[in-house]
KELOFI-65966 format. One line per field, with one value per atom (N, C-alpha, C, CB): residue in one letter; atom name; x, y, z. Coordinates in pm, 1 decimal, m for minus. Each point is the difference from the previous one (the first is absolute). Glycine has a CB too. Example, Ala and Ser with C-alpha at 12.3 -4.5 7.8 and 13.67 -1.06 7.14 Angstrom:
% residues 2
type: [A/A/A/A/S/S/S/S]
atom: [N/CA/C/CB/N/CA/C/CB]
c1: [1319.0/m89.0/90.0/m189.2/154.2/82.0/m77.0/118.4]
c2: [m569.0/119.0/120.0/m117.3/222.3/119.0/109.0/m62.8]
c3: [780.0/0.0/0.0/124.6/m196.6/6.0/73.0/m214.5]
//
This chain:
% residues 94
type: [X/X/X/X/X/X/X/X/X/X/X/X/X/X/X/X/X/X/X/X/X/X/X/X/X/X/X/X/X/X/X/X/X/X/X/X/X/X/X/X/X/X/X/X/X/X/X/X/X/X/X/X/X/X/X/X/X/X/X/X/X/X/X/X/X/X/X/X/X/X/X/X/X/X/X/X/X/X/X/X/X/X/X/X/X/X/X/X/X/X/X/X/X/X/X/X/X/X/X/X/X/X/X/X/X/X/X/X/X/X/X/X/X/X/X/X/X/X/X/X/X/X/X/X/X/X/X/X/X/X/X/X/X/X/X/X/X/X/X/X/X/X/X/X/X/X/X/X/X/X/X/X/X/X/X/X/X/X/X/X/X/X/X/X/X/X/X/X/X/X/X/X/X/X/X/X/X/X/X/X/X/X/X/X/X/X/X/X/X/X/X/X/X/X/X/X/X/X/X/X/X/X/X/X/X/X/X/X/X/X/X/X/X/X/X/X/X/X/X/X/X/X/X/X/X/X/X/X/X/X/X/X/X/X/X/X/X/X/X/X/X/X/X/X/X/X/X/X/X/X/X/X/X/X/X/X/X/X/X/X/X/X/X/X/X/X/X/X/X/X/X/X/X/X/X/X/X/X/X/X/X/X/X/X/X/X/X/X/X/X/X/X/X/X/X/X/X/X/X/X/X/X/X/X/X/X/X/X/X/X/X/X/X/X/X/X/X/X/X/X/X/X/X/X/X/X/X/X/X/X/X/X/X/X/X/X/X/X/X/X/X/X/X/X/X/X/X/X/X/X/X/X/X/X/X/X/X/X/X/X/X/X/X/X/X/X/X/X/X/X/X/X/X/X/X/X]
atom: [N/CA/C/CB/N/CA/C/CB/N/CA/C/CB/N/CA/C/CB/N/CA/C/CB/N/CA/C/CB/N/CA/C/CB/N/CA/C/CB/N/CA/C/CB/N/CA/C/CB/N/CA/C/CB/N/CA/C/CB/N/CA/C/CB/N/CA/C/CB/N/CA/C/CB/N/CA/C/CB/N/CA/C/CB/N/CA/C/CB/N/CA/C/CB/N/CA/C/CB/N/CA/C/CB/N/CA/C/CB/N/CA/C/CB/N/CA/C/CB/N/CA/C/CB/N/CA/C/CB/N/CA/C/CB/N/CA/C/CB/N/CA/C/CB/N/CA/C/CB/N/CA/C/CB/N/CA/C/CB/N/CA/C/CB/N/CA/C/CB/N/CA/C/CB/N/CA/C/CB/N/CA/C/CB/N/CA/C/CB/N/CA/C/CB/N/CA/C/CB/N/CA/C/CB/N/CA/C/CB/N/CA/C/CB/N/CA/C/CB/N/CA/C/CB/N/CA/C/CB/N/CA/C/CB/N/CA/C/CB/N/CA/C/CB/N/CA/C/CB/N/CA/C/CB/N/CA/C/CB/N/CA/C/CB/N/CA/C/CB/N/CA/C/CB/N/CA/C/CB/N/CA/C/CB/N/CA/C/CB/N/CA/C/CB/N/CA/C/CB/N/CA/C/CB/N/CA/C/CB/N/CA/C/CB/N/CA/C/CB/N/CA/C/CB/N/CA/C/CB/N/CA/C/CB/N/CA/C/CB/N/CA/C/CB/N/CA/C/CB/N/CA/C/CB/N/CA/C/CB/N/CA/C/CB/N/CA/C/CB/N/CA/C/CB/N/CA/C/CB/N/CA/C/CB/N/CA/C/CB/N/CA/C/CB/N/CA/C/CB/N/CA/C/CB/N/CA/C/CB/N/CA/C/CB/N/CA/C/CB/N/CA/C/CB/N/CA/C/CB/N/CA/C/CB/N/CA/C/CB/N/CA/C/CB/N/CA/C/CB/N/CA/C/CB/N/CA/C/CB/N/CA/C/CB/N/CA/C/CB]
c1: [m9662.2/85.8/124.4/m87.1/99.2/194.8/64.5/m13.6/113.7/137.4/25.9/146.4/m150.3/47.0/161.7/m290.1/326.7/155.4/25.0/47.0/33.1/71.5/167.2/m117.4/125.8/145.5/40.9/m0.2/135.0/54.9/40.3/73.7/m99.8/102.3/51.9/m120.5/245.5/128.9/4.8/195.3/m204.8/0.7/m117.0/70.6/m147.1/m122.3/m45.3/m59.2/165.4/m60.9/m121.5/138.8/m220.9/m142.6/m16.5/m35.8/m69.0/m29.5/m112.0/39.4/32.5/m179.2/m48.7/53.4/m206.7/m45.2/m149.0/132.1/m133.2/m98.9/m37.9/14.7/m203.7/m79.4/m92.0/41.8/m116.8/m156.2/m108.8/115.5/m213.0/m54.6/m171.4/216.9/m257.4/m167.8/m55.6/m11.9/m147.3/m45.7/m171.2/210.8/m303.5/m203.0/m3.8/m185.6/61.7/m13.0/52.6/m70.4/26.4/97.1/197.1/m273.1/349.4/91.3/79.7/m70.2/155.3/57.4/24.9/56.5/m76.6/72.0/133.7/m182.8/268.0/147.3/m11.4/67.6/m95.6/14.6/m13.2/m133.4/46.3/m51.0/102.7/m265.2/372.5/51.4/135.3/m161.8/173.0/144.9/m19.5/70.6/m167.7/m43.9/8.6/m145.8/136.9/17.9/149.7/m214.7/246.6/139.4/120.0/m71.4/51.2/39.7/18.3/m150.9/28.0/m5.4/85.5/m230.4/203.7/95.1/141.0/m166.0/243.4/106.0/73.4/m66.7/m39.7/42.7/80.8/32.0/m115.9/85.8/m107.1/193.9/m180.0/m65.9/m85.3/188.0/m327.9/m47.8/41.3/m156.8/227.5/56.0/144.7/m170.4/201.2/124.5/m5.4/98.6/m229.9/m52.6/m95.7/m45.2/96.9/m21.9/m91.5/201.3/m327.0/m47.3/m27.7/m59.8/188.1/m12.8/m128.1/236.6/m280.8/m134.4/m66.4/115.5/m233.5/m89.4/m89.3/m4.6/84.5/m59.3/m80.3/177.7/m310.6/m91.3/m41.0/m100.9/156.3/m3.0/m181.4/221.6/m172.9/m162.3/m56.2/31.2/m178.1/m91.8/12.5/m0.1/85.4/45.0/m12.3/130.2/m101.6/6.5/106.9/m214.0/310.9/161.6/47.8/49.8/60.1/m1.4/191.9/m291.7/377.2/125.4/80.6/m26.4/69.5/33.3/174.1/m234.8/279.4/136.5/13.5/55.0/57.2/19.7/165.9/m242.5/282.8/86.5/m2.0/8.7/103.1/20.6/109.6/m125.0/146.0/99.2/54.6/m84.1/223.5/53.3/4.0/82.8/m101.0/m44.7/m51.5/119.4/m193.1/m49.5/46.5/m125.1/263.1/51.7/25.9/98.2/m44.3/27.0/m157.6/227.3/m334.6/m113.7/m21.7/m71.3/85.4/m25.9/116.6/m87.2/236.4/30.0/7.9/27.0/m88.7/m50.8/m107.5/107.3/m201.1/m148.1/m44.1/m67.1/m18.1/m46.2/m164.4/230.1/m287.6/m121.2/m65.0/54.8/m152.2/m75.3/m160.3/158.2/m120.7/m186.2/6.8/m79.1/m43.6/m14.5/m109.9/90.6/m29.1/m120.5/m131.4/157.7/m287.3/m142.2/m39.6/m37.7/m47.1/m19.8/m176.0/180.9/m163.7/m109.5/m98.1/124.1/m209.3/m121.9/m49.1/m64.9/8.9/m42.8/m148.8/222.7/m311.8/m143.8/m40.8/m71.4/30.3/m27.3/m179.1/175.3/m155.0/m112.8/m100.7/134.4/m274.0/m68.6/m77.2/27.1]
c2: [m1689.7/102.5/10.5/m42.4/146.3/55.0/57.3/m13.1/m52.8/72.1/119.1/m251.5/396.1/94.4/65.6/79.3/m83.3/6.5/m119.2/328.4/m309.3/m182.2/88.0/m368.1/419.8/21.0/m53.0/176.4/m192.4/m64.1/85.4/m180.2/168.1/99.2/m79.9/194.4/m140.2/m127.0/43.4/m25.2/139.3/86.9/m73.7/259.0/m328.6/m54.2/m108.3/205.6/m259.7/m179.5/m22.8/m110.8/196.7/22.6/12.7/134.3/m147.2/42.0/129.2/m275.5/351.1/105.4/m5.9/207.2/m241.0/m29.3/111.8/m275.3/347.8/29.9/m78.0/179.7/m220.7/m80.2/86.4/m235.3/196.2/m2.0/m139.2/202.8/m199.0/m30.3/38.0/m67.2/m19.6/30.1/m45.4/m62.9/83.9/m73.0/m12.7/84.6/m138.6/100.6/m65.4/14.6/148.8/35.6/47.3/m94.5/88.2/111.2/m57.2/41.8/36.1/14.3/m97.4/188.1/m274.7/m87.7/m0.7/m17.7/m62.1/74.7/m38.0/m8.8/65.5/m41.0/m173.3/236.5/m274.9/m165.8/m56.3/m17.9/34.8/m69.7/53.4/m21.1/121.5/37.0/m34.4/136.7/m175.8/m75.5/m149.3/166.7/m213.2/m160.9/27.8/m104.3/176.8/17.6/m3.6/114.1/m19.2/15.3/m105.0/250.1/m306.7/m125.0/m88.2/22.6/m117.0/m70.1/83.2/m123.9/243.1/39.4/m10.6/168.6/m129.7/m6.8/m119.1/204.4/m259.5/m165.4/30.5/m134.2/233.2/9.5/m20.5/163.5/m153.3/m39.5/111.2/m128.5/154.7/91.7/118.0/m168.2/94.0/69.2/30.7/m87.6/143.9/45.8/166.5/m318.5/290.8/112.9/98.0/m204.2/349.2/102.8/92.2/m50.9/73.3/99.2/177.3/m232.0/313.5/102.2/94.9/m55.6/42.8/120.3/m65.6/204.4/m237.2/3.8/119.6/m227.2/239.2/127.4/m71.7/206.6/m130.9/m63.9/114.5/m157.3/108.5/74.9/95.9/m224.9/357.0/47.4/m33.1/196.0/m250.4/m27.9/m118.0/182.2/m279.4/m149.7/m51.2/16.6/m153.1/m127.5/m77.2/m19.6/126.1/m28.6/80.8/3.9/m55.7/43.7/m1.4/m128.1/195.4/m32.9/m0.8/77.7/m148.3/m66.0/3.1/m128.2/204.7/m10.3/m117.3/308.2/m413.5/m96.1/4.3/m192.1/105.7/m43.5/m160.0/233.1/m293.2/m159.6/m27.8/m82.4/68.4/m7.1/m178.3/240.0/m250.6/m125.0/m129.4/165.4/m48.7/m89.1/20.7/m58.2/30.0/87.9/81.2/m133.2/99.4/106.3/163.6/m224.4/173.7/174.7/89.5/m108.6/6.1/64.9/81.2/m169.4/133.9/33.6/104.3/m257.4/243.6/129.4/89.0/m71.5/89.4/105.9/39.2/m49.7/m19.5/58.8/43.0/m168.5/237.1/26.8/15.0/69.4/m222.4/m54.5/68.5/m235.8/346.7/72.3/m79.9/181.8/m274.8/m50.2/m41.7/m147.5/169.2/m61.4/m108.6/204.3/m314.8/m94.0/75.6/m225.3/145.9/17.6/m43.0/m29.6/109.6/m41.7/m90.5/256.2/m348.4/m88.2/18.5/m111.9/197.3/m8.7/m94.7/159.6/m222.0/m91.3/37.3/m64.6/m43.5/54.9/m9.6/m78.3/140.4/m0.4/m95.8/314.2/m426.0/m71.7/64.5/m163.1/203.5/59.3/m68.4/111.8]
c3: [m22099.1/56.0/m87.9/236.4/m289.2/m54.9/20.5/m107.1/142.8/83.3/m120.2/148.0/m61.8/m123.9/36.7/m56.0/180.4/m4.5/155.1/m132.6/113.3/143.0/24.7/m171.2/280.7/23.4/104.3/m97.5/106.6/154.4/74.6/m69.7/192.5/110.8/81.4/15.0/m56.5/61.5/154.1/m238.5/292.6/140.4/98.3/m130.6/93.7/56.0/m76.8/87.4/m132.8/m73.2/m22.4/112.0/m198.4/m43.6/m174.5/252.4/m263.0/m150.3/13.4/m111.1/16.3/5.4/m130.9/168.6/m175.6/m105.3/m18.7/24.0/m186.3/0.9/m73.5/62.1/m62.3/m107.1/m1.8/24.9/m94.9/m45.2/m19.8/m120.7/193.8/m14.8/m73.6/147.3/m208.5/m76.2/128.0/m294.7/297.2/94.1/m47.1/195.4/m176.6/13.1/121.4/m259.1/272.2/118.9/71.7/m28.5/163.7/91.0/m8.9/225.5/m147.4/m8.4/48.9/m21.8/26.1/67.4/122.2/m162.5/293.0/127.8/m24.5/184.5/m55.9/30.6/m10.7/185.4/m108.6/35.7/m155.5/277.3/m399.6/m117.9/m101.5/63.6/m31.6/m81.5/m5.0/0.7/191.9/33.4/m28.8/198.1/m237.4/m71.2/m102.5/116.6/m236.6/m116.8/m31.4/m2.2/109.3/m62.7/44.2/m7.8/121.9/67.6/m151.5/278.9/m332.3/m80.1/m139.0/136.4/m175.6/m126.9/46.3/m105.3/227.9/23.3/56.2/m2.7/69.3/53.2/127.6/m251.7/348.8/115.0/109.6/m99.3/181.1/140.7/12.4/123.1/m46.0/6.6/132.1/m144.9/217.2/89.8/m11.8/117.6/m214.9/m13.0/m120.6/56.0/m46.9/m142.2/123.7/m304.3/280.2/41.4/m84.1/109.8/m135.4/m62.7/18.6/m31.5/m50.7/39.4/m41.6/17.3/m108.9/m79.8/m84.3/m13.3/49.1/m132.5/m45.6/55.3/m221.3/m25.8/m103.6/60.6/m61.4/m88.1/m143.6/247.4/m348.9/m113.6/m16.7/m116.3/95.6/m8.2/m127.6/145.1/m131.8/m107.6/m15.9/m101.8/97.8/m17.7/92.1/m127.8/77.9/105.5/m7.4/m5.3/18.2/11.6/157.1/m319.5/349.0/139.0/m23.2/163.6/m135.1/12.8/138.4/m220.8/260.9/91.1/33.5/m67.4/157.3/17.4/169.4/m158.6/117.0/135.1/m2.4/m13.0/112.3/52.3/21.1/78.4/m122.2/62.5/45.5/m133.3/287.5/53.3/m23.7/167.6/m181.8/40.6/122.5/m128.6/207.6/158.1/89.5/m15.9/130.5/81.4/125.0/m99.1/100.3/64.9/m75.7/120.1/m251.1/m74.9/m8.1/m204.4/202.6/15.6/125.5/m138.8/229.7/173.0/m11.7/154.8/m183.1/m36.1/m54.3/53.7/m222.0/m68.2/22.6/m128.3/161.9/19.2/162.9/m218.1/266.1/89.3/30.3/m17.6/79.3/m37.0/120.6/m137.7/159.6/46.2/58.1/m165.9/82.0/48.1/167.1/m277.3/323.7/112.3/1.8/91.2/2.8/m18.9/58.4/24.3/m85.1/17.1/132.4/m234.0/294.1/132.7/m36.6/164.1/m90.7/14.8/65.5/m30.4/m6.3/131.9/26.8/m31.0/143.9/54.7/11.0/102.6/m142.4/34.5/158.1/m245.1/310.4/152.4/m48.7/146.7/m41.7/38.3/69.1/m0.3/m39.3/37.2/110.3/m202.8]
//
């Protein structure tokens, strides 16, 4: 993975970073790409926000814009996490 610009935003104690990554085969998910970039940056994986993976056409380059917040409170207040947990079906005993 290479960091192609790294800026700070002092307003939200974050970094925004675009990279690139190479990859074969299909495309990286979110989760394999916040482990990639975890280990290049040496930060926690839960403090790294992935905004877009855009995947270069014809190649097997993908460029990648994130965020790495400082703590996990400035995270909870810049971001606004939409997921809902998964509901569990239960198998009914026949």
């Amino acid at each position: 993975m290479n960091i192609i610009k790294e800026s700070e935003n002092k307003l939200f104690h974050r970094k925004e970073l675009v990279c690139e990554l190479e990859y074969a085969g299909p495309t990286p998910s979110g989760v394999d790409i916040k482990k990639s970039l975890a280990q290049t940056t040496k930060t926690s994986e839960d403090m790294i926000v992935i905004d877009k993976i855009h995947q270069i056409y014809g190649t097997t380059k993908a460029r990648i814009n994130a965020k790495i917040y400082k703590t996990p409170e400035d995270l909870r207040y810049a971001e606004v996490i939409n997921k809902k947990p998964k509901k569990v079906e239960e198998k009914k005993a026949a």
